[in-house]
C-alpha positions in Angstrom: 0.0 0.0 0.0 1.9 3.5 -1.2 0.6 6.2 0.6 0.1 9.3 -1.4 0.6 13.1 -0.8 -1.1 15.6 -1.8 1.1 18.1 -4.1 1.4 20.6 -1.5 2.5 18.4 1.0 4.5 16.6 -1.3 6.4 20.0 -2.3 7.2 21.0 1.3 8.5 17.6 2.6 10.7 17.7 -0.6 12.0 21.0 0.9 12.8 19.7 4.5 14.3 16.8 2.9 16.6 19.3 1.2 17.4 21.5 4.2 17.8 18.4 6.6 20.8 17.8 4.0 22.2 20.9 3.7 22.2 21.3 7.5 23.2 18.1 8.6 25.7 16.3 6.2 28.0 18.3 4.0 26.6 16.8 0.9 23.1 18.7 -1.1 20.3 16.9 -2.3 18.9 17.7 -5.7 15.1 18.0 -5.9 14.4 14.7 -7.6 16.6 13.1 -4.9 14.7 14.1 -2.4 11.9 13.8 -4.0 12.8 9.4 -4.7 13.7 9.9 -1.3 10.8 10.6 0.2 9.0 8.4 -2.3 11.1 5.4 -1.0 10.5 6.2 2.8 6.4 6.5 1.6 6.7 3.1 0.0 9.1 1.4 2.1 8.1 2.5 6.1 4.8 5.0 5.5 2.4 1.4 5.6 4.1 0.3 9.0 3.7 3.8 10.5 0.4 4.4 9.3 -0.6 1.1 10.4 
């Protein structure tokens, strides 16, 4: 079960995922990183959290 965002939450969750990288590794995300980031942790851990 993939749990889905809406766009605008989507967007903003891209962004932390950006800042949490700039702030806390010396390495920058890209926005379609983060994006397939967050799409991974949606896939991958959102069903056990939401469950």
């Amino acid at each position: 079960m993939a749990i889905e965002l809406p766009k605008e939450t989507q967007a903003a969750a891209v962004g932390s995922i950006e800042r949490w990288f700039s702030e806390n590794t010396d390495e920058r995300i890209g926005n379609m990183q983060a994006a397939a980031l967050l799409d991974f942790f949606l896939r991958e851990i959102g069903p056990s959290v939401y469950n």
